[in-house]
N, C-alpha and C positions, 0 to 999 in steps of 0.2 A: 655099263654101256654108256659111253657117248652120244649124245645128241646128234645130228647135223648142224644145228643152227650152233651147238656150243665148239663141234669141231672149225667149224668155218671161223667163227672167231679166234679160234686158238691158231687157224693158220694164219692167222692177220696179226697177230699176236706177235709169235715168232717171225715174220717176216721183219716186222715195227725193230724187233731186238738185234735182226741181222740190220735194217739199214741205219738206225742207230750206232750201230758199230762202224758201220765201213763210212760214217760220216761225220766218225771221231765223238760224238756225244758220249756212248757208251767204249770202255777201254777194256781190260780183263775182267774190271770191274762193276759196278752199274746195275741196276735192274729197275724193273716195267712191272705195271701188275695190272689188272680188267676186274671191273668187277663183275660175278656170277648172273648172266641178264635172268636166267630161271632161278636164281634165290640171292637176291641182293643181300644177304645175311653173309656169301661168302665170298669170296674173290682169288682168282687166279694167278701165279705167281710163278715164277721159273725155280728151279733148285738152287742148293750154293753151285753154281757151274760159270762159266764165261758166257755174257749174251751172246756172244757169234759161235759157239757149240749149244746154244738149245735146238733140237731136230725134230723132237716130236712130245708124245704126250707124259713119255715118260721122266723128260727134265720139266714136268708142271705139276701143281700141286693145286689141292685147293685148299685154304684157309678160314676160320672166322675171321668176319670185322670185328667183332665184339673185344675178344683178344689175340690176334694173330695166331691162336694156335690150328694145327690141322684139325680138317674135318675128317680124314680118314686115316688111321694105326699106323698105314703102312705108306705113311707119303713121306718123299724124300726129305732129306735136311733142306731147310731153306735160308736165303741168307740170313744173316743176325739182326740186320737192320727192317727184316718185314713191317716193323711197328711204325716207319714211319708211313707204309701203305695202310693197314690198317687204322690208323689213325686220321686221315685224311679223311679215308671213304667213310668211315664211324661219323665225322663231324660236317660231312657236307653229303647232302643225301642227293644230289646233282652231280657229284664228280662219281665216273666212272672209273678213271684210270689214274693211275700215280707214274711218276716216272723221277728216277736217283739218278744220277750220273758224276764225274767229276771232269769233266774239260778244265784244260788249262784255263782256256781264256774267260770262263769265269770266275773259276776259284782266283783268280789276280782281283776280282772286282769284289770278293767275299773280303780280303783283309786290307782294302783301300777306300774307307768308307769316303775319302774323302774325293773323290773319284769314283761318283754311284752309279750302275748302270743304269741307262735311261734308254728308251726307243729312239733308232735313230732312223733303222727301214720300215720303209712304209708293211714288209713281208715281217716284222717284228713287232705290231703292235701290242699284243698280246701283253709284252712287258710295261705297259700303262697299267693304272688301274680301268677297273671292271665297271664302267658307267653305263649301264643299260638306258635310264632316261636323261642323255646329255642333251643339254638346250644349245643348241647352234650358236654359236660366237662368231663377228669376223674376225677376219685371218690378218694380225700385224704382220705390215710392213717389215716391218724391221727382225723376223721374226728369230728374236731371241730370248726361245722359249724354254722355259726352264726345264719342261717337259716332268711327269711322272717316275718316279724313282724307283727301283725293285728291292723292298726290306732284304734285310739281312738277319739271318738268326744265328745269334751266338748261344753256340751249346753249352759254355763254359757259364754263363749266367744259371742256367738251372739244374748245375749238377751237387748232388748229395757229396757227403763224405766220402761214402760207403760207394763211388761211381768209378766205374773205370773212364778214366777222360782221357780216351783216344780219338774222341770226336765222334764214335758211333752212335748211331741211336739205340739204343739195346733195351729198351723198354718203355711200356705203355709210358709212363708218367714223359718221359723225354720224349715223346712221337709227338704227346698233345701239345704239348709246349710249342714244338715244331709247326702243326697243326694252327694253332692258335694266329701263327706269324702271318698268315695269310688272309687275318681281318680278323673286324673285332666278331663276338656274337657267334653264333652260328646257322648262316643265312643257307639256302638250298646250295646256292655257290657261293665262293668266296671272294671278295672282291681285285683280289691278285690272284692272278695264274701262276706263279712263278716267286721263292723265295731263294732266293743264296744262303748258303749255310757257309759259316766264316771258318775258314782253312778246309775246308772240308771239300763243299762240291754245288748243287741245287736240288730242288725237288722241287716239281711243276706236276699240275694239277689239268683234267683235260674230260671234257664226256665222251670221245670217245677215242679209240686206238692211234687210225691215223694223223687226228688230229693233235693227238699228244707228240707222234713223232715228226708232224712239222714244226711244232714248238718248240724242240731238242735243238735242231736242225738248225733252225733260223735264231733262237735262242745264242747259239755260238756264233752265227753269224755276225750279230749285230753285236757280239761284244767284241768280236774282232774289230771291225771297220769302225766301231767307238773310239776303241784306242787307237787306231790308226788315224784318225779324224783327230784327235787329240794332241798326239804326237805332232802333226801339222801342227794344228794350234801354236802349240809353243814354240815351234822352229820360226812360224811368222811373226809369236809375240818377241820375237827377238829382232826381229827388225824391225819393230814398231807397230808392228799392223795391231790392232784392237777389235777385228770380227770375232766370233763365238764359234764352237759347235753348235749345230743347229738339230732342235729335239724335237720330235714330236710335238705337236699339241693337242688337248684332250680331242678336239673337232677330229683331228687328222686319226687319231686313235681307234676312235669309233666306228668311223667311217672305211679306215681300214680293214678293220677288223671285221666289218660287215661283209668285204669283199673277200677277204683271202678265207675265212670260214667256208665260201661258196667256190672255192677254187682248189680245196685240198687235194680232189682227184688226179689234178695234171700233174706236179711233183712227185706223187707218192706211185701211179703207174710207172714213172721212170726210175723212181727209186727201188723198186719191188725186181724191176728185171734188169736193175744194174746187179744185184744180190743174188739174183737166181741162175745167172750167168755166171758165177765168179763160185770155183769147187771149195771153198772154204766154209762156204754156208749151203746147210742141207735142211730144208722142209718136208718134212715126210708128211705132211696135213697136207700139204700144195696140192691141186687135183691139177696142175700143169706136170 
């Protein structure tokens, strides 16, 4: 038996996987996971299925953190890569949520270190680092800011002999590795939300559901409108011009960050019944 308080998250759950999808983060591929609020020991997870076919309780599972494995006989196949969820939530006792995807317009920023994604919307701060006590700096003139960078983690750096290197994460030891990329120690959060995995895709890090799927969201946004900003760059550095792109700076970071954390509700109600509208996506938890 089901909870209420656990159903209701699971309909948030699948909602976060259908608007995911229809916002291009998540593709056939991808998956989301919550951690267990009545036993943080396990965490919730979709089947191997497409995030825009999970419907109900039946494409979720529950898992251990400890090792990815189920906590009950008869729970479905889950994807291959669970470990990099369980690994996340094992090593940051503040994240709730994990979230995998493969958008284009990241993985471009996975194998072009030289060309790092950095924040450029004020709705993307998130990709700065994690500076809880920043001291107020003024704001240059001139401002070109080098802005905060989003690591990248190469899989191919920590694979055994014996690994298959498809780029999956298929086990503990490669999840932590993974885990690890998103700061040093292991602090309650991590001091990045968000790592690129080279040829692969990301994994972002969130305490709770909706706010993981703003993250996804805006996450593609601002790597779109980077390289677009970019692209310019160099059409102008061809006729001489010498401006920058213009990045974030940690002041702007923060301060964004403060705000859009407290604005989650207004995108996500419009995102939820752009999804509930469209017969492709079915919630059977929804009490609409």
């Amino acid at each position: 038996m089901v909870s209420a308080n656990i159903t209701a998250l699971l309909a948030t759950y699948i909602d976060a996987l259908h608007v995911l999808h229809h916002h291009g983060v998540l593709d056939g591929y991808g998956h989301l996971s919550v951690r267990n609020p009545d036993n943080p020991p396990t965490f919730f997870m979709m089947r191997q299925v497409a995030p825009a076919l999970v419907s109900g309780l039946n494409d979720i599972g529950e898992y251990r953190v400890a090792d990815a494995e189920p906590v009950h006989s008869d729970t479905p196949a889950a994807p291959i890569e669970r470990f990099i969820h369980s690994e996340l939530l094992k090593r940051y006792s503040d994240v709730n949520v994990v979230l995998h995807g493969h958008p284009d317009e990241l993985i471009a920023y996975s194998i072009a270190p030289a060309a790092r994604l950095k924040p450029v919307l004020h709705m993307a701060p998130f990709l700065g680092k994690h500076l809880p006590c920043l001291v107020a700096t003024p704001v240059l003139i001139t401002r070109r800011y080098t802005g905060s960078t989003v690591p990248i983690f190469d899989i191919a750096a920590h694979y055994s002999p014996s690994d298959t290197q498809d780029f999956l994460v298929r086990n503990q030891r490669l999840g932590a590795a993974l885990a690890a990329e998103f700061g040093d120690g292991s602090p309650p959060y991590p001091p990045h939300n968000l790592v690129l995995m080279a040829s692969h895709g990301f994994a972002a890090v969130a305490r709770d559901v909706k706010l993981a799927t703003y993250m996804g969201v805006y996450a593609v946004a601002n790597a779109r409108v980077q390289s677009q900003a970019l692209q310019l760059q160099q059409i102008a550095a061809m006729g001489g011009a010498r401006d920058h792109v213009v990045y974030l700076d940690e002041r702007q970071i923060k301060d964004s960050w403060e705000t859009e954390t407290r604005l989650v509700e207004k995108p996500w109600g419009l995102w939820v019944r752009e999804v509930r509208v469209d017969p492709l996506y079915v919630n059977e938890l929804s009490q609409e």
